[in-house]
N, C-alpha and C positions, 0 to 999 in steps of 0.2 A: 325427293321421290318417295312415293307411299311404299309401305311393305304389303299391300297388298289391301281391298278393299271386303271388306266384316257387312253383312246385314245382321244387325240386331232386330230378333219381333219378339217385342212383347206388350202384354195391355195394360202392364205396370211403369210407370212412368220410372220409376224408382231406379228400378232396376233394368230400365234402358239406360239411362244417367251412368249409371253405376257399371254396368259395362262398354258403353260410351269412355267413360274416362281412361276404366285399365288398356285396353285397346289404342284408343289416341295416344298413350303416354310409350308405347311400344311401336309409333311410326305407321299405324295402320288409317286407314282412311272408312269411318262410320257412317253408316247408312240406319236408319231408324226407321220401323214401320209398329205401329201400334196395335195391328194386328194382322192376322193372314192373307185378307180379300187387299190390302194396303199393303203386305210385302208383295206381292204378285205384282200391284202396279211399278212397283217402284225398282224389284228385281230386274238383272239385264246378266248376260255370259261374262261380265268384266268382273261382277262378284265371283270372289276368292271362295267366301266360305258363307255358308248361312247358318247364325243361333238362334234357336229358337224355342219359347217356352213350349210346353206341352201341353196347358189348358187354356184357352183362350176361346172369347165368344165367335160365333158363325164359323171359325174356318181353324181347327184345333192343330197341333202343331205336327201332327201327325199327317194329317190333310193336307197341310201346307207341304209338307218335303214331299210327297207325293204328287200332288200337283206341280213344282216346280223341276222334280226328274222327270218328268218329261218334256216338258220345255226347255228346261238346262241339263241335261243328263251329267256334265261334267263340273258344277256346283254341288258340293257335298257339303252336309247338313252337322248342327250338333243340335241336340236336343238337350233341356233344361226342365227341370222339372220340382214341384214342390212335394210330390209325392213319389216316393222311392219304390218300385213296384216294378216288380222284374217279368210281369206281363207288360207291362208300360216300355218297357225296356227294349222286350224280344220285339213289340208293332214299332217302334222307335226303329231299330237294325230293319228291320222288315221293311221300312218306306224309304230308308236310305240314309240314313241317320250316318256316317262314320264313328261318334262316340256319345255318351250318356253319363250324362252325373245330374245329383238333386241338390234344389237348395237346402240352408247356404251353402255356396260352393267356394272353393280354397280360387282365389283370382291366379297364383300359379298355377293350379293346374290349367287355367282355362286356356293362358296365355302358352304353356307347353303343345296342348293338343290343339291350338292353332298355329303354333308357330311348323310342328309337325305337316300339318293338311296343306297350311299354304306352301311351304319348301319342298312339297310332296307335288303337289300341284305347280309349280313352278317346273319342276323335271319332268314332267309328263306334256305340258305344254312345248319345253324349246326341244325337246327328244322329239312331239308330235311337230314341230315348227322341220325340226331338221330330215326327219324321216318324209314331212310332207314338200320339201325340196328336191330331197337328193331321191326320195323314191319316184319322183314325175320321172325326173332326166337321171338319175345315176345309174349309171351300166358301166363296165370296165373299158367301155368304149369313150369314154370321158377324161380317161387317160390319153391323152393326143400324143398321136408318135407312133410310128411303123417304123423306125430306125431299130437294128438289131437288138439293141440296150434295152432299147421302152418292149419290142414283142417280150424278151425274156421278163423283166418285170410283171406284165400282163398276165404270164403263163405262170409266174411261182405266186403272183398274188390267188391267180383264181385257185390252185391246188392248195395254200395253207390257208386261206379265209375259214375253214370253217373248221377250223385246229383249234383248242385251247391254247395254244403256246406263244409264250411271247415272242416279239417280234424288234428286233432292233432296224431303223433305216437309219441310212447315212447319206447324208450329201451335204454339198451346200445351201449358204440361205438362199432361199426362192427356186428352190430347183422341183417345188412340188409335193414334199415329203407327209405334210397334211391329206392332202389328197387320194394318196398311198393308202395311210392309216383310214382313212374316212371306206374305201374299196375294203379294206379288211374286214373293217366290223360290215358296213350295210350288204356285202357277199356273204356275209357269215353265218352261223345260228344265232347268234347274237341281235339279228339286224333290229328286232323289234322292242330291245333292252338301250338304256341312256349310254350316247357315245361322249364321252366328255373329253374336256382338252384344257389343260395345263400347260402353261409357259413358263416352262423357269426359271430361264433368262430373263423372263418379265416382272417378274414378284421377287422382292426380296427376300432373303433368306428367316430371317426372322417370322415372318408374314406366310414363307412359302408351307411352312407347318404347317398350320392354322389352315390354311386351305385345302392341304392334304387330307388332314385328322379330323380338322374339326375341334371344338373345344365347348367345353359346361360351364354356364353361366359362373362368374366372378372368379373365373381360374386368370386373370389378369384385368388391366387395369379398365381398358373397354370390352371387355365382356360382359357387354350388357344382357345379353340373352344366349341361349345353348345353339348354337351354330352347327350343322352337319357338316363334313368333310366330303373330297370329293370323291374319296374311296369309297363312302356311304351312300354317298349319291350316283353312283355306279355298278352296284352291287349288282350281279346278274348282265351287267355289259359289259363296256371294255372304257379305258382309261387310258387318254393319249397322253404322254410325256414329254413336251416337244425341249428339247433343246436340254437333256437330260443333262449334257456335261456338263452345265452351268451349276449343276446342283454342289451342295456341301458334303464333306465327309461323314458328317453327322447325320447330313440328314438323309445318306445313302444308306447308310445303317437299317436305319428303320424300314425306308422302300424295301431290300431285301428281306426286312424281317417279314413285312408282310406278304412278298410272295412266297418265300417258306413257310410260316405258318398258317396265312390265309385270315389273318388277324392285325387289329390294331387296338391301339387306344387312344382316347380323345387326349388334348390338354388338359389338365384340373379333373378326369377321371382316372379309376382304378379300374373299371369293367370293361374287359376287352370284346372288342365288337367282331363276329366273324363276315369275312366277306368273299364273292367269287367276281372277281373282277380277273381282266381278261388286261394284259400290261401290251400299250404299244409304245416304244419310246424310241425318240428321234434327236439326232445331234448333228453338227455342222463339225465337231472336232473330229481329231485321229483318238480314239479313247484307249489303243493301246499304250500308247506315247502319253497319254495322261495316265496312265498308269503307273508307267516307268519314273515317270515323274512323280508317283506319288499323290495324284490329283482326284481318281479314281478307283472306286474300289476294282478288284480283282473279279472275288468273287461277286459284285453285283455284277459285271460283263457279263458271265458267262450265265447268268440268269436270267437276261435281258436279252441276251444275244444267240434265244434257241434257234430262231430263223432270222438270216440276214440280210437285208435288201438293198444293194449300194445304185443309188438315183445318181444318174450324168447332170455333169452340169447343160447347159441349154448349148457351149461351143463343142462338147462332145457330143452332140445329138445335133449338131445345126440342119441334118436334113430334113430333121422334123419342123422345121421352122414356117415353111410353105402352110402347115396343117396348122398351125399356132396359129399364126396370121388369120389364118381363115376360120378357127375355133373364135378368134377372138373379135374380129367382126363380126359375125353373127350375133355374138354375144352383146355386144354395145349395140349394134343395129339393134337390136331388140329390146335393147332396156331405153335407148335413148330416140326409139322411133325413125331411125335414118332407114336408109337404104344406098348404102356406099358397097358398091358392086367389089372394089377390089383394090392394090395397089399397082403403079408402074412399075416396069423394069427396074427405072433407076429408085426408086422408093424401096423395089424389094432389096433390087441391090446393097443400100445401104444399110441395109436392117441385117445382111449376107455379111457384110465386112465388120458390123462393130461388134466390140466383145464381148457384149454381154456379161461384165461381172455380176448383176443381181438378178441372171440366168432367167427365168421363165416369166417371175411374179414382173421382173422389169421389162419385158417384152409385154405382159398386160398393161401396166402402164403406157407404155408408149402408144400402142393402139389404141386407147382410152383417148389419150389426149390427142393423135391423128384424126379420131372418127367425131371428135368435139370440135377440132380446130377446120376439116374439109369443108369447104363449098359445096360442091359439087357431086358427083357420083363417084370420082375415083379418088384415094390417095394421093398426092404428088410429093413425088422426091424433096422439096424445098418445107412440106410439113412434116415429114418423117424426120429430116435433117434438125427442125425446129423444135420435133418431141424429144429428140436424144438426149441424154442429159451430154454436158460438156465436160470431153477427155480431159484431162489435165496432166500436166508432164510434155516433156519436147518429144516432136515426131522424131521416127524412127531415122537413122541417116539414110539418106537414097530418097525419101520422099518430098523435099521440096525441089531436088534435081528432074525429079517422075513429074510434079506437077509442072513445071517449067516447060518439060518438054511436051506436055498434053497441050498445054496455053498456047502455044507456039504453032501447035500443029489442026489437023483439021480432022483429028476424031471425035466419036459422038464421047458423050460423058459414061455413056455402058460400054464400048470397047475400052474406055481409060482404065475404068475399074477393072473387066476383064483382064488388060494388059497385064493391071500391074497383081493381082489374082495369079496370073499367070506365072509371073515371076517368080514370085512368093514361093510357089509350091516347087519350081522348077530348081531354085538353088536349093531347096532343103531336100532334094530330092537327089543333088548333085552331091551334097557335103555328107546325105545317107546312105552314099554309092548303090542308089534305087530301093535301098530295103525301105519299105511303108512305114513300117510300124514305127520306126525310127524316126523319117522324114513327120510323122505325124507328130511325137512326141516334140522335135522341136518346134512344128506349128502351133501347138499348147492344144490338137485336136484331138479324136479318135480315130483308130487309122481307116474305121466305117465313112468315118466324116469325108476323110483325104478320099478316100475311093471315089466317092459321091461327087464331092468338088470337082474333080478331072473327068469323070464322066459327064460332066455338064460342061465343061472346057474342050472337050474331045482330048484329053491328053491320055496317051500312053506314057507306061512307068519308063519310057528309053527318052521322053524328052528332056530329063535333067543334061541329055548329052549339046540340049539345043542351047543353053541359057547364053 
């Protein structure tokens, strides 16, 4: 994969060659024009960066970067020149040039102030990629869910967004916590500053540095060029952390250090870089208990943890599940050209009773592969049953006596479910001597959830007396 595509113009062959080479030898991909009326043919917006001498016949290099910011306003120029002249210089800046040097030129420096433009250009691009996504459709109504849990989320995201303060979420995997952080910064003052995202459960620890920080050319063994960090590449935005508990001792050290001081330093340097990055960090752990244990620093919690936001899992929020469903049709309807109006009873039903252990992100999944796999206009229970992934582990006792007695009998397959729904809630209801909050905790629900369940059952809290 190219690190980024170079127009070189000049009318010296030589010295296309000659910066042809150091270029290709650095992973970039070279474009040649021999003088400016031939860069302009040959120019397109996929050029990274354009150099260019400053004396050339018919169309002078001055001309040329001028004529082409307006046709490419976001291709930025370097100018090359054989004579050192700091009027030459100021019209050079003046047509859009980003930097100037004369020959001969040091090929380090050439390859630093491109390696700069392009990794510059690179952030401005997936920042304008992601701002031009989430700014069409992001609104905090993007958050699906009216269940008590998700309104107060809504209400503490939209009041600290435009806080400088970090921000810790907790949940488990796939309950949405990206999504969160994503609401934070584009609600923010921040919104029009790089939102970036780190996994550190994904990168090795060795590795996760270097990403962090960044690192100077030859400060190890492939550091072939000076690499920016993601801190640096955030500076002025905000910095997602996800899965923060996975990180090292050592290398929580340093994250502290730089929200304390507002500074770092690369690998293989000594000059420390100052920066205003804005910390969102996310984890799936209990990080007190990784504390106690020793796993976690102390004081990096309570650094991290100026505002808290704990995300349900998808079975503590299952009434928001009706709005998922139907966020996430729409959503495949649209990317994948259908028009699947909805699901069955018994289809929703079944999406109602299973557990969802990979909570929200695995509810997309399954409608993904329901709105791939349907015929027809509607869902049916037998592709929902087919997208689930398979439970594993022996059913619960009572359930192959419950199916026995359905098979036997002449109910439809949605009073089966309801029946044994019914059940369900009605012993845990009986062994809670009616207290909710209780009866919910043994259902592994929230006791919003249980409320919600009986209300669509017609159950009052006295029929544990029925079971």
């Amino acid at each position: 994969m190219s690190a980024g595509k170079i127009l070189v113009v000049d009318d010296e062959r030589k010295m296309r060659e000659t910066l042809r080479a150091i270029l290709e030898q650095e992973g970039y991909e070279v474009l040649l024009a021999q003088d400016g009326e031939h860069a302009v043919k040959v120019c397109d917006a996929s050029v990274s960066v354009v150099i260019t001498d400053a004396k050339m016949p018919n169309m002078d290099g001055t001309e040329l970067l001028r004529h082409l910011g307006r046709t490419y306003p976001d291709v930025p120029g370097i100018m090359i020149t054989a004579f050192d002249s700091s009027k030459l210089a100021v019209e050079a800046m003046k047509a859009g040039a980003r930097d100037y040097f004369s020959k001969p030129f040091d090929p380090e420096r050439v390859l630093i102030v491109v390696r700069k433009i392009v990794e510059h250009q690179r952030v401005l691009t997936e920042n304008a990629r992601l701002k031009g996504r989430l700014g069409r459709r992001f609104d905090v109504k993007e958050i699906v869910g009216d269940s008590p849990e998700m309104r107060e989320i809504i209400h503490l995201v939209t009041d600290v967004a435009s806080t400088p303060s970090s921000v810790l979420i907790e949940g488990d995997s796939g309950t949405g916590k990206e999504l969160i952080a994503r609401a934070l910064h584009f609600l923010g003052k921040r919104r029009n500053q790089p939102f970036l995202t780190v996994n550190c459960a994904a990168i090795p620890d060795t590795l996760l540095e270097a990403e962090l920080f960044g690192y100077r050319k030859g400060s190890f063994t492939d550091a072939i060029r000076d690499k920016p960090g993601r801190f640096e590449e955030a500076d002025g935005g905000t910095l997602f952390l996800d899965e923060i508990g996975d990180m090292s001792l050592a290398l929580q050290a340093k994250i502290l250090r730089v929200l304390q001081e507002k500074e770092f330093t690369k690998i293989g340097d000594v000059q420390p870089i100052r920066v205003d990055v804005r910390i969102i960090a996310a984890t799936n752990k209990n990080l007190p208990e990784e504390i106690r244990r020793a796993r976690f620093r102390e004081d990096l919690y309570y650094r991290i943890n100026v505002i808290s936001i704990k995300v349900p899992t998808l079975l503590q929020r299952i009434e928001d599940l009706p709005d998922l469903v139907e966020f996430f049709l729409r959503k495949f309807n649209f990317a994948m050209g259908r028009q699947i109006e909805g699901l069955t009873e018994e289809a929703m039903a079944l999406l109602t009773r299973h557990p969802w252990p990979g909570n929200v992100r695995e509810l997309e999944n399954v409608i993904e592969r329901a709105v791939i796999l349907t015929k027809g206009q509607t869902v049916q229970a037998e592709t929902i049953r087919d997208s689930l992934p398979l439970r594993r582990g022996r059913e619960p006792r009572g359930v192959d006596e419950f199916i026995d007695e359905f098979c036997n009998g002449d109910d439809s397959y949605a009073n089966a479910v309801e029946a044994f729904e019914r059940r369900l809630i009605a012993k845990a209801l009986k062994s809670s001597g009616g207290a909710l909050s209780k009866a919910a905790r043994q259902l592994n629900i929230s006791r919003h959830a249980l409320r919600y369940r009986m209300q669509k059952l017609a159950m009052q809290a006295t029929e544990e007396e029925k079971l």
